[in-house]
N, C-alpha and C positions, 0 to 999 in steps of 0.2 A: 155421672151427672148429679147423679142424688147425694153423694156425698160432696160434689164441690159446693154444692146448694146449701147444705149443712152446716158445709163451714165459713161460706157466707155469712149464714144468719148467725153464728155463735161470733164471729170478729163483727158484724156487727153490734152485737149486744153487747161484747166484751169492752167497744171501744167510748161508749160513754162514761163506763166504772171506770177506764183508766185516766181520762180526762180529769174525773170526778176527786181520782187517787192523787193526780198531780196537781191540783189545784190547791186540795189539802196539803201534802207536800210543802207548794210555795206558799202557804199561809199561816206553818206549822203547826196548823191540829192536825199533820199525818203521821209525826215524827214519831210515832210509835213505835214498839221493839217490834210487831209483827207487820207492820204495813210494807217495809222493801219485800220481806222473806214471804208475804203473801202477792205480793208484786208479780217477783220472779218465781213464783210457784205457777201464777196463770200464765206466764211467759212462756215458760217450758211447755203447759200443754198446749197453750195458743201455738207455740211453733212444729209441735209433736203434728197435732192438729192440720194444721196447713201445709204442711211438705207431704203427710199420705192424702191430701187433697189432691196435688200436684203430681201424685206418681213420684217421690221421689222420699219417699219416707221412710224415718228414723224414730228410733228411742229417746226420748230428751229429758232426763232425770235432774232434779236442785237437788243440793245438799248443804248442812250452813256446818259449819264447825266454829267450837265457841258460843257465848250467849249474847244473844243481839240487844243492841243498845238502841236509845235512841239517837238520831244524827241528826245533824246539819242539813236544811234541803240539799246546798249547794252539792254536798257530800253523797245524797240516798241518789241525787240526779246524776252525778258522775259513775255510780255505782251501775242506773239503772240505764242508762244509756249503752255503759260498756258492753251490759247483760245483751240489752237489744243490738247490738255491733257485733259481737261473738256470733250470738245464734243465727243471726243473718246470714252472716259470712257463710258458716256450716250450711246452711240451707242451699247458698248459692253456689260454691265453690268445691266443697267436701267429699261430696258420694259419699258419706257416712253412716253408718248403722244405727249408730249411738252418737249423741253429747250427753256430756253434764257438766250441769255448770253452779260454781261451788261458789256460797260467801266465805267469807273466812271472819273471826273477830276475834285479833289474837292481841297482845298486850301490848304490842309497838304499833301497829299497823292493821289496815281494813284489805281484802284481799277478796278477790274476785276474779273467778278464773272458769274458762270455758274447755272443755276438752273435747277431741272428736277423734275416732276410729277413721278418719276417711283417708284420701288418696294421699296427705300432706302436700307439700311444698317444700321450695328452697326461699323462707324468710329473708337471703338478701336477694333476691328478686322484686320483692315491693315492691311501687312505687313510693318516692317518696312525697307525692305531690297528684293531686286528682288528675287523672287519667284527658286527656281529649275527649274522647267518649260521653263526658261526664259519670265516670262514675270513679270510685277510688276515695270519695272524700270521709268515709266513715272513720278509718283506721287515724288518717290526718287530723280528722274534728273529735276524734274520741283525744289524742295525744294535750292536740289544746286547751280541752275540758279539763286534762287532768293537773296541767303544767301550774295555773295557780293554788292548787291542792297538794301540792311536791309530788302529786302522784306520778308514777311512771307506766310503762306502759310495755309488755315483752311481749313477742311472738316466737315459738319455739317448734319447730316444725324440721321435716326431712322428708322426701318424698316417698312414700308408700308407710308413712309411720305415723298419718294423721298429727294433731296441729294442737297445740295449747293457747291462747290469748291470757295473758295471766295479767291483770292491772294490783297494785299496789299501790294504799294512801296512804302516808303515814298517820297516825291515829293514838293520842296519849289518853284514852278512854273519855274523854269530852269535848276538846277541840279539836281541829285539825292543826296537825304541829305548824 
């Protein structure tokens, strides 16, 4: 109990900065080279965080390859959103040990990719379309976000061989192509 209490009070401390982050963001004084890569740095612990709340926890490690630039909101928010739609997923779905989940800034393209040790899947299983339930709509609304950024979006997974989410934007080191 002391520790659900814990991480109560840290998500909600955490969640005024992140408002705070994306308002800057959409107003572009966030567009910084460190503002995604310190984003998805409290991501990570924030989900580390909250799955051993839950009894259900994991390792969740960033990693950025390449030198970050500044972006586009439209751009840092499809990034950040994916981040947040990976990690989820893993929390919910995974049994995992481990994620990590990597920026990438390479000289064509923006790259962004979640990886996880857990149970995997069979990827053509998806749905392709929110569930009855209501739920399913991340994978579907993260695809849309990315569709007027040419971004694409893979899942690459096998059952008992854990799961990648890998999004890709094209990226000519200042606009989106």
């Amino acid at each position: 109990a002391a520790e659900r209490l814990e991480t109560i009070g840290a998500t909600a401390s955490e969640n005024p900065a992140e408002a705070r982050d994306f308002v800057r963001d959409l107003s572009g004084e966030g567009a910084g080279t460190h503002g995604l890569e310190g984003r998805l740095r409290r991501l990570c612990a924030s989900t580390q965080r909250t799955a051993a709340a839950a009894g259900a926890g994991f390792d969740v490690v960033f990693k950025q390859d390449g030198t970050a630039v500044a972006l586009p909101a439209p751009v840092a928010a499809a990034l950040w959103r994916a981040a947040q739609c990976g990690l989820a997923n893993v929390a919910s779905h995974a049994q995992a040990s481990r994620a990590v989940l990597s920026l990438g800034y390479l000289p064509d393209a923006l790259t962004l990719d979640v990886f996880d040790d857990g149970k995997g899947m069979d990827p053509n299983g998806l749905p392709g379309h929110p569930r009855a339930d209501g739920t399913g709509f991340g994978l579907a609304g993260l695809r849309e976000r990315l569709a007027p950024l040419g971004g694409s979006l893979e899942i690459e997974s096998a059952p008992g061989e854990g799961t990648v989410l890998a999004v890709r934007i094209p990226w000519n080191g200042t606009e989106p192509d």
